[in-house]
C-alpha positions in Angstrom: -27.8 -2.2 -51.5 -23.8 -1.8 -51.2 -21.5 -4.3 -50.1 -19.5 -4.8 -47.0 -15.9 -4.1 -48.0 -14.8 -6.7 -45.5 -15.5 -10.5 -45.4 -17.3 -12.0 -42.0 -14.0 -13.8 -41.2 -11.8 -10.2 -41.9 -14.5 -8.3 -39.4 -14.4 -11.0 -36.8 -10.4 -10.6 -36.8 -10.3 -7.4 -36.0 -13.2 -7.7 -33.5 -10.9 -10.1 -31.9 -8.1 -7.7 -31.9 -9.9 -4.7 -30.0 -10.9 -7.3 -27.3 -9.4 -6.3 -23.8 -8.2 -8.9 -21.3 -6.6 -9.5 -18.2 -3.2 -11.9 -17.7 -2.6 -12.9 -14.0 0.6 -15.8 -13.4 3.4 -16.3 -11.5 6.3 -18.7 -10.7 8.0 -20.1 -7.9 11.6 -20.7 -9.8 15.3 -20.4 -9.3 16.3 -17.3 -12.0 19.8 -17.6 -13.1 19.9 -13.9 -14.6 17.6 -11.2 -13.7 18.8 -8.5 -15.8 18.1 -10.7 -18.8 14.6 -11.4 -17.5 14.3 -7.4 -16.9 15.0 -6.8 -20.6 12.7 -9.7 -21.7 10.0 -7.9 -19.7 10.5 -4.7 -21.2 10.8 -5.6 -24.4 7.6 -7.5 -24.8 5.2 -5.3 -22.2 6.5 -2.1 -24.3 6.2 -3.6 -28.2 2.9 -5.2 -26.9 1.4 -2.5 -25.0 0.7 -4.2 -21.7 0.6 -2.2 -19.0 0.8 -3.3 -15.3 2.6 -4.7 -12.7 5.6 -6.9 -13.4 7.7 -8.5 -10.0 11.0 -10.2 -10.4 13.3 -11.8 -8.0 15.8 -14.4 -7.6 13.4 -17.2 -6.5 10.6 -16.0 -9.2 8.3 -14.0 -11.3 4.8 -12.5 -10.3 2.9 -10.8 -13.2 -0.5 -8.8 -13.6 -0.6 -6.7 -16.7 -3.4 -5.5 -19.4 -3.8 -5.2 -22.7 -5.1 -6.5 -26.2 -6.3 -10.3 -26.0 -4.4 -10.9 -28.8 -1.2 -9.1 -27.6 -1.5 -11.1 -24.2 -1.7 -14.0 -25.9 1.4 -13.6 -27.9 3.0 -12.4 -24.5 2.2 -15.7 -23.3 3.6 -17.6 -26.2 6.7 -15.9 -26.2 6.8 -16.5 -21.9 6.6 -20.4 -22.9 9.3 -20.4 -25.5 11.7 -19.8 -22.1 12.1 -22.9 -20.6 11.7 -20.6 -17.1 8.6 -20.7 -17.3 7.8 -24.5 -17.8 4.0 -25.3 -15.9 3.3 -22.3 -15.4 -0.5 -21.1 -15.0 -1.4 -18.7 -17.2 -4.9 -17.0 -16.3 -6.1 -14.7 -19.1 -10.0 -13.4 -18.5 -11.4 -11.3 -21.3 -13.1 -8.1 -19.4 -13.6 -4.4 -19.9 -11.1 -1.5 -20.7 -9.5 0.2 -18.2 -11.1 3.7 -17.8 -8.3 6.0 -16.5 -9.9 7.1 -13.3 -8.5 6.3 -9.5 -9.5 2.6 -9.6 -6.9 2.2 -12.9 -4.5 4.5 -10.7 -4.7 2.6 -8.0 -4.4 -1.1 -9.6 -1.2 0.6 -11.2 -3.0 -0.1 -14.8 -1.9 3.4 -16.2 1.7 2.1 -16.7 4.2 -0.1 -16.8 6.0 -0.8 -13.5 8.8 -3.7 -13.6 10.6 -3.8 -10.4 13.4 -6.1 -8.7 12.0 -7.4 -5.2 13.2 -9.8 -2.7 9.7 -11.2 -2.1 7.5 -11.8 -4.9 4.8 -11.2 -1.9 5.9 -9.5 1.6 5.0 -12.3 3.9 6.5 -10.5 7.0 6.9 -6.8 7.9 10.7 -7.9 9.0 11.6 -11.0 6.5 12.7 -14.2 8.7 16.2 -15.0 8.6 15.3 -18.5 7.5 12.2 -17.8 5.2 9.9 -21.1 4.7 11.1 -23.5 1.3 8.7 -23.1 -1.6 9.4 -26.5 -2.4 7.7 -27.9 1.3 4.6 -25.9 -0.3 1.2 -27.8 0.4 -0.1 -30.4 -1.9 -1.6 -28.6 -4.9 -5.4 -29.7 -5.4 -7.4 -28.5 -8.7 -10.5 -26.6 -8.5 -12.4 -30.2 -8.7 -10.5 -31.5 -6.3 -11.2 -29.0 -3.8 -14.6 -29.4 -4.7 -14.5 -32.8 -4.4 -13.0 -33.1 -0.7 -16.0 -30.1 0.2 -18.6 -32.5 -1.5 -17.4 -35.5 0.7 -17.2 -33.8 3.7 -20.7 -32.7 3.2 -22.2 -35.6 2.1 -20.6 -37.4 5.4 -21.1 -36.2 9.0 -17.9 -37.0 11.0 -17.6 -40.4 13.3 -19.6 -38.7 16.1 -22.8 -38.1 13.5 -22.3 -34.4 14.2 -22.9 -31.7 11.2 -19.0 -30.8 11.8 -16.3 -32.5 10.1 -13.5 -32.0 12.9 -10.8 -33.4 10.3 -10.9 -30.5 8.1 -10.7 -27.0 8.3 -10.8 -24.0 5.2 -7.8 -21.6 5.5 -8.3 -17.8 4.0 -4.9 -16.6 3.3 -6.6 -13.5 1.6 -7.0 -10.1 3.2 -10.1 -9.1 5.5 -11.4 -6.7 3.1 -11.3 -9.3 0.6 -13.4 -11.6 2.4 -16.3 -9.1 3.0 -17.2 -9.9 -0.2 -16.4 -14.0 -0.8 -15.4 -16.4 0.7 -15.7 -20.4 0.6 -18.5 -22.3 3.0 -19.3 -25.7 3.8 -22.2 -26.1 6.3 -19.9 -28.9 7.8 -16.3 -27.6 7.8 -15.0 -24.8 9.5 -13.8 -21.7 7.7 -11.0 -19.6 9.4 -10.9 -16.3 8.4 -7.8 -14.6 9.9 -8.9 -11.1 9.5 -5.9 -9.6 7.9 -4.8 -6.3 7.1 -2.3 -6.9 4.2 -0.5 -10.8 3.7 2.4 -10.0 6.2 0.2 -10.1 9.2 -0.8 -13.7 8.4 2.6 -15.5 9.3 1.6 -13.6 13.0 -1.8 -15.5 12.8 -0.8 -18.8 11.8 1.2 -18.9 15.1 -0.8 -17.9 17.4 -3.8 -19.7 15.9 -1.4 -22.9 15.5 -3.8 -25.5 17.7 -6.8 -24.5 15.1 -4.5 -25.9 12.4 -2.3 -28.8 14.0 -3.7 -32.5 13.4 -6.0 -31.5 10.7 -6.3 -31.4 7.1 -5.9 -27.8 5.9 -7.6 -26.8 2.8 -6.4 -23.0 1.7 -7.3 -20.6 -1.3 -6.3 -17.5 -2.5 -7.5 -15.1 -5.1 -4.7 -16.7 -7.7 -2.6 -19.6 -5.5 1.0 -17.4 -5.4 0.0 -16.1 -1.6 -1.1 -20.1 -0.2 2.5 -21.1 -1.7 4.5 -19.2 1.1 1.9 -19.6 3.9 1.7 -23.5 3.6 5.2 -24.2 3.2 5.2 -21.6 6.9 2.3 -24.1 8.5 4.3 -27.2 7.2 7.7 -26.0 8.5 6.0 -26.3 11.9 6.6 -29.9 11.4 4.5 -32.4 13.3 0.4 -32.5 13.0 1.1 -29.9 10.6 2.2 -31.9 7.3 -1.4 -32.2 5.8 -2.0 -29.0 4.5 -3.1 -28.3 0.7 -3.9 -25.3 -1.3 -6.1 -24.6 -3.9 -4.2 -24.8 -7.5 -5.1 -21.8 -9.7 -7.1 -19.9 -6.1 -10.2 -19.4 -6.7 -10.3 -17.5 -10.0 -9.7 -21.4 -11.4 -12.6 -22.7 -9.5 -15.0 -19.9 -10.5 -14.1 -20.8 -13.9 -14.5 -24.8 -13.1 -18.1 -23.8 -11.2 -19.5 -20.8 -12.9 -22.6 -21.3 -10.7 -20.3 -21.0 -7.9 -19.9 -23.9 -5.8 -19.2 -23.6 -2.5 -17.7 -20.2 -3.4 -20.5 -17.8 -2.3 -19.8 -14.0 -3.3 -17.4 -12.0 -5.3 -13.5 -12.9 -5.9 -11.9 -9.7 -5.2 -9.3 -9.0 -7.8 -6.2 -6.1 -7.8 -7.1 -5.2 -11.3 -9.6 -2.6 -12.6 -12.1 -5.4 -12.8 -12.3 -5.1 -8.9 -14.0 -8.2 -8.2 -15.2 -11.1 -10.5 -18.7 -12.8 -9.3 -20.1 -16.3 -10.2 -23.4 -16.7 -12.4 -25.8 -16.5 -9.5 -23.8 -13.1 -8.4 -24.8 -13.2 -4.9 -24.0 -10.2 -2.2 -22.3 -11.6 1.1 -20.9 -8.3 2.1 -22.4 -5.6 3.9 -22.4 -1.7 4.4 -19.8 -1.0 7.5 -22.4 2.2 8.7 -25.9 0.6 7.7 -25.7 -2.9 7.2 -27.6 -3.3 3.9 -26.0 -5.6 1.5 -23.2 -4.2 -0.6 -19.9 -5.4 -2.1 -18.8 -2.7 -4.5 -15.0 -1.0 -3.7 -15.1 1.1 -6.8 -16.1 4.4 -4.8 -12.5 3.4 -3.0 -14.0 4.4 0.3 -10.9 3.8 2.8 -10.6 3.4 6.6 -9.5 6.7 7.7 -7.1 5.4 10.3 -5.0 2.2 8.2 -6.4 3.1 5.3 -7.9 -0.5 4.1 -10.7 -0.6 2.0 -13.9 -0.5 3.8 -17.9 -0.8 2.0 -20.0 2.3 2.1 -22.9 1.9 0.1 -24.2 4.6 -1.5 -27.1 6.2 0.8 -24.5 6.1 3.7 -21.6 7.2 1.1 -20.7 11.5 2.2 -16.8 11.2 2.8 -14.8 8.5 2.4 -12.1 9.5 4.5 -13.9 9.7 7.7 -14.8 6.0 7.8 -13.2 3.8 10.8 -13.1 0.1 9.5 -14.2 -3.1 12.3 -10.5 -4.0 13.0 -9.3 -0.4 14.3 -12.9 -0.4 16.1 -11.7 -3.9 17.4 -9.2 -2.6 18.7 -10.3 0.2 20.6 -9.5 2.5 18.0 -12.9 2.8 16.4 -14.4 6.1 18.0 -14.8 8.3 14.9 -13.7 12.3 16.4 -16.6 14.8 16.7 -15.4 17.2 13.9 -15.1 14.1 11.4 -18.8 12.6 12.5 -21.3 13.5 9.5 -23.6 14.4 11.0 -21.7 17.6 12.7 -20.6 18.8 8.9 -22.2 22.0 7.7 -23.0 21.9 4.1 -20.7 22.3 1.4 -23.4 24.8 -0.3 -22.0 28.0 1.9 -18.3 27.9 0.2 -14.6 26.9 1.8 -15.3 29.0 5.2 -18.0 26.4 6.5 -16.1 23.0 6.1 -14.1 21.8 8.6 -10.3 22.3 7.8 -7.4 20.1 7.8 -4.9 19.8 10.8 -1.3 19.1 9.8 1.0 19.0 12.0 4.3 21.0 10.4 8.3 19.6 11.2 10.4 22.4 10.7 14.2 21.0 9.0 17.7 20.5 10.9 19.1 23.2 12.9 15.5 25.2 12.8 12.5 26.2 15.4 8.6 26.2 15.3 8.5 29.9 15.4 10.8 30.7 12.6 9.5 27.7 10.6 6.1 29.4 11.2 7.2 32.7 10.2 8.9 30.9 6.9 5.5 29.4 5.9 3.4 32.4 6.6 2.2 32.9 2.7 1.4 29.2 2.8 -0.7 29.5 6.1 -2.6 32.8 4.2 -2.7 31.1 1.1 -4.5 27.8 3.3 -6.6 29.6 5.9 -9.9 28.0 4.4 -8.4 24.7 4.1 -6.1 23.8 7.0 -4.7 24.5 10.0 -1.1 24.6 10.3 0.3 23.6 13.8 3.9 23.7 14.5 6.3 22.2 16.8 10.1 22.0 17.7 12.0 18.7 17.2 13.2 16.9 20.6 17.4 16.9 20.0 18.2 20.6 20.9 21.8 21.5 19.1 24.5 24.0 19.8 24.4 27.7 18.7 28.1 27.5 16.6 29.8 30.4 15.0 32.4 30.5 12.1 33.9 33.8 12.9 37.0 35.3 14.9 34.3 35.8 17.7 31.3 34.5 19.2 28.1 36.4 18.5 26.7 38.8 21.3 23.2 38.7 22.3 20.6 35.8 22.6 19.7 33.5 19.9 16.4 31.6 19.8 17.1 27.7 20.3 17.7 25.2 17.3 16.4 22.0 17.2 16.4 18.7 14.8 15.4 15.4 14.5 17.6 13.4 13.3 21.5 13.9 14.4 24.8 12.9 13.9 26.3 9.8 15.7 28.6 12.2 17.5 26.1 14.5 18.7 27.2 16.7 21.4 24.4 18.3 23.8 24.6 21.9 24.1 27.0 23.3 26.6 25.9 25.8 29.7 28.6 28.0 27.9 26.5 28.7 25.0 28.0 29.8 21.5 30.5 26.9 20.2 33.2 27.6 17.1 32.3 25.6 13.9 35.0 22.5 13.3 34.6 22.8 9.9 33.1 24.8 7.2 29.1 24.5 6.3 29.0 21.2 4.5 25.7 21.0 2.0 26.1 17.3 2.5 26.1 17.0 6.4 21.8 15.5 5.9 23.6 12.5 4.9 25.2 11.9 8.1 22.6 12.5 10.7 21.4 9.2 11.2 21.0 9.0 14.7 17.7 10.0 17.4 14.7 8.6 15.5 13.7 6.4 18.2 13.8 9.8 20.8 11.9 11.7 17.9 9.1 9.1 17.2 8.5 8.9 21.5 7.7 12.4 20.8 5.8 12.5 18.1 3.4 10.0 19.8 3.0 12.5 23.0 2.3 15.2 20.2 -0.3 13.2 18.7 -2.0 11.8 22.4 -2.2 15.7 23.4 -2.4 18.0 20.6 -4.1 15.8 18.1 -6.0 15.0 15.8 -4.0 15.4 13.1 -5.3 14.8 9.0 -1.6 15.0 7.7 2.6 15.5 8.3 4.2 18.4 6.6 8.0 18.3 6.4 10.2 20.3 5.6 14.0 19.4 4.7 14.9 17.1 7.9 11.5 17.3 8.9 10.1 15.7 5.6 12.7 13.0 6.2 11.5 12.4 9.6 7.7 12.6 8.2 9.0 10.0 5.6 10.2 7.7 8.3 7.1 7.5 9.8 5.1 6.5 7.0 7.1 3.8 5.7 5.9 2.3 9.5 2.7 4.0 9.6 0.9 0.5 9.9 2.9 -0.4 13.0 1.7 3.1 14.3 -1.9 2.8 14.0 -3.7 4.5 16.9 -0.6 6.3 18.3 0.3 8.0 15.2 -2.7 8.3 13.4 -2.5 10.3 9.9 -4.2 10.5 6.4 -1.1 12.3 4.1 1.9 13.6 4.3 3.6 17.1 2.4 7.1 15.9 1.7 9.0 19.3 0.9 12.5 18.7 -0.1 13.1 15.8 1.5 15.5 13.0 1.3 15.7 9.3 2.4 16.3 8.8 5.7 19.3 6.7 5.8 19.0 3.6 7.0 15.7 4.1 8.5 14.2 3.4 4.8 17.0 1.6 3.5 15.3 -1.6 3.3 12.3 -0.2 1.8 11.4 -1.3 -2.2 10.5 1.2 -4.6 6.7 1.9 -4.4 6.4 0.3 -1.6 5.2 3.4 0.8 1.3 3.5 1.0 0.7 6.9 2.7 -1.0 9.1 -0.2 1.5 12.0 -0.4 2.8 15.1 -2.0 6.4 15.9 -2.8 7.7 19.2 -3.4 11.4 19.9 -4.0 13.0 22.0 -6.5 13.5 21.0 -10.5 16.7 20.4 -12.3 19.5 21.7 -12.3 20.5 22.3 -8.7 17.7 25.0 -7.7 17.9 23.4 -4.6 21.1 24.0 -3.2 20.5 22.5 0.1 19.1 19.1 -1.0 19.7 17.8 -4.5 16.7 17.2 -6.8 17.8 13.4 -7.0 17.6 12.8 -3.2 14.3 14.5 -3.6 12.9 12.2 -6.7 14.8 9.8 -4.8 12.3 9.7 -1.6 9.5 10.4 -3.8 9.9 7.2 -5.4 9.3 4.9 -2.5 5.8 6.0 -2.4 3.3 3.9 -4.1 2.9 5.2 -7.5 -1.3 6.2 -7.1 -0.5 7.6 -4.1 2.5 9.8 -5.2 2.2 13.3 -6.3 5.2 15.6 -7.7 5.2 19.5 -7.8 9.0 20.5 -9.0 9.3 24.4 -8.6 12.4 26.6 -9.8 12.5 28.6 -6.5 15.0 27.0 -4.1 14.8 25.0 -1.0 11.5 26.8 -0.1 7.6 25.8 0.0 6.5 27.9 -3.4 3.4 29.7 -2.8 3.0 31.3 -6.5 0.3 29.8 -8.9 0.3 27.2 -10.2 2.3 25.5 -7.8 -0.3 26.9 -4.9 -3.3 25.5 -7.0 -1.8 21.9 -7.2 -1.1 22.1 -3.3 -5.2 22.7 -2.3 -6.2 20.1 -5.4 -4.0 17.2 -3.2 -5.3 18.4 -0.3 -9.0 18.9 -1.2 -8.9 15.2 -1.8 -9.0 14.8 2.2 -11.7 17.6 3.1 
């Protein structure tokens, strides 16, 4: 019999090494220089080979990244060497590779993203001129005191010998689709569940539910603890009845870890890694199929509302398209009525080809100074090339502009009407005259000046959508895919007035300053960019304004086609094929 070559020791080393993990912290600090944190950041996540999501700002750090155990750990080691960083709570769970599928795509653990934000976590759609002080945060209780306080309160029936304790109420600050699956419950305290979309919508809840929460001791949780920092130093700023408010230190990945049976967590901590979510030893099921009710909790098929797009729990017998799905709050809220041609039921089977399914509608914006008919007849290859995926319906833009000439004389003859969007802040209405003389010659840069008319545009677009809808996705072209842009990066606000799945960007730009505020990545709306490739193909709108608009997308939701064909919609292969692969995401 031969020899191992390797001691035990050497083979449980590199055992060790090939072990995967998880590292979740942040920090609520003042940071003195951010570039030098940048480069800190880059340097170590690169060498190391963490990949991730890294989010730095003035007041703090917030970090979720992947990789080796053993590189993680040396991350961390080289995070405590900077004073910065002094308390800070490191979670690091061991788990499974990433597998590079959607779920990885989506939990942005196929790269390395390190960004400069003014809010480690967007607590409000539009920031508060006087945002809450991190250091009036609620008292900070460990996982056994949390438990402890629970214990107590079940062990001893308020004053009144009733089952409720009236004195203390459980806070959620997580999202509703979060909850499905966990939460914490005490047969004698209260649990409010605010029933969130995303984190900004809670600061909206906490005042209109203020009476539930005034006089009484708050207990809150959160997956990790950074999202209760911001939303109990809001409750406390209140001021009086509201100073007793505490959160959970560590959230409730340190209690699962202090309670492995679970406690009086019951369910699945839902987590924004690959891992998904993280269960307790008895791995209980709390959450339930929206369409059939059985018991389910698993998001890994990435089923989505079709209307806000949150994640909603199909189980697998109900499971045929998980984009015709309407989750409880859009039915809440009157929006819930799923359309005949998206019900299940009414699909013909797949097995007869492309002819029998039901095809997409998206709605087309022609660009600046253009009309529905000649942006129709631009786009006829596209609409051949599409006939057994979507229908292409077109529309002119509300401002109508002036016919202008740049010769000696005015052109004779009529001219079809020109339309756009967005317009200069000295737009002039057409004149009963007709034809007016160019001021000046054509400038290539004139998109960056027509900032005015969105509000007119969007009132539009809603009557568009109320009488000619439904509509799957936006198409834009030039202007047009600026004005599409614009309405994504409020397509939350929108929900049931503008109601859309994706958006064709095709050489757009950034709508200045409609999106001026927006982060990088910060854009949700799964979408597809198409503009022209380096150097200046496109001699209408620059490649960079292009990559530029691109980038405020959500990196799993952003795809790029760059063509060498001008400021047109290529309809050649391969770019053709890469346009029906994004879209037969959506049939």
């Amino acid at each position: 019999m031969g020899t191992s070559s390797r001691s035990d020791g050497e083979e449980q080393r590199i055992e060790d090494e090939e072990q995967y993990g998880v590292l979740l912290y942040y920090k609520y600090t003042s940071v003195p220089d951010l570039d030098e944190l940048v480069s800190f950041y880059e340097s170590s996540c690169n060498s190391l080979g963490l990949l991730g999501r890294v989010r730095l700002s003035p007041k703090g750090v917030n970090v979720t990244v992947g990789g080796k155990l053993t590189a993680l750990e040396e991350h961390i080691s080289a995070a405590k060497s900077n004073c910065l960083f002094e308390g800070t709570d490191f979670k690091l769970a061991p788990c499974h590779h990433p597998l590079n599928d959607k779920v990885a795509q989506e939990c942005g653990f196929t790269s390395l993203s390190i960004r400069i934000v003014e809010e480690l976590v967007t607590f409000s759609p539009c920031p508060p001129l006087k945002p809450p002080e991190i250091s009036n945060a609620g008292k900070h209780l460990s996982a056994a005191e949390f438990h402890s306080v629970l214990q107590s309160a079940t062990e001893q029936p308020d004053g009144d010998g009733k089952s409720e304790n009236k004195e203390l109420v459980l806070l959620d600050a997580r999202n509703l689709y979060e909850t499905r699956i966990g939460k914490f419950e005490s047969e004698n305290v209260e649990t409010l569940d605010p029933e969130i979309r995303q984190y900004s919508d809670l600061p909206t809840w906490i005042d209109q539910n203020a009476e539930k929460l005034k006089g009484k001791n708050v207990l809150m949780y959160c997956t990790g603890g950074i999202r209760c920092e911001m939303a109990s130093a809001y409750i406390r700023s209140k001021g009086s009845g509201f100073e007793n408010t505490f959160q959970l230190y560590g959230g409730i990945q340190r209690y699962l870890e202090q309670f492995p049976s679970g406690g009086f967590f019951k369910g699945k901590n839902f987590v924004f890694d690959h891992r998904i979510s993280v269960g307790s030893s008895k791995e209980d099921i709390i959450g339930n199929c929206l369409l059939c009710n059985n018991t389910f909790d698993d998001y890994s098929p990435r089923c989505r509302c079709r209307l806000c797009r949150m994640l909603v729990l199909v189980c697998n017998h109900c499971r045929v398209n998980g984009d015709i799905y309407v989750c409880e709050l859009c039915r809440k809220h009157g929006k819930g009525e799923v359309p005949l041609s998206l019900d299940p039921s009414n699909q013909p089977s797949e097995s007869n080809g492309d002819n029998t399914r039901r095809k997409l509608r998206i709605l087309c914006l022609h660009g600046f100074r253009q009309n529905a008919s000649g942006f129709k007849g631009r786009t006829g290859s596209l609409a051949k090339k599409l006939k057994n995926i979507a229908e292409l319906v077109f529309i002119d833009a509300p401002h109508e502009l002036q016919f202008i000439y740049q010769t000696a004389t005015p052109p004779s003859g009529a001219c079809n009407k020109k339309f756009a969007w967005l317009v200069s802040p000295d737009f002039d209405k057409p004149s009963e005259t007709g034809w007016t003389v160019a001021q000046c010659q054509f400038d290539p840069l004139q998109y960056q000046t027509q900032t005015e008319g969105f509000d007119k545009s969007l009132t539009y677009l809603k009557t568009v959508f109320a009488e000619k809808g439904p509509f799957d996705g936006i198409l834009g072209f030039s202007q047009g895919a600026a004005m599409a842009a614009a309405v994504c990066g409020i397509q939350e606000q929108l929900v049931g007035e503008i109601d859309f799945r994706f958006c064709v960007l095709c050489s757009g730009f950034t709508p200045w300053p409609l999106l001026e505020k927006k982060e990088k990545g910060s854009i949700k709306c799964p979408s597809l960019h198409i503009f022209g490739s380096q150097p200046g193909k496109d001699r209408q709108i620059v490649t960079q304004a292009s990559s530029g608009l691109a980038g405020l997308f959500e990196d799993g939701c952003a795809t790029i086609i760059e063509h060498d064909f001008g400021h047109i919609i290529p309809t050649k292969s391969p770019y053709i094929d890469e346009i029906k692969a994004f879209l037969y995401q959506f049939i």
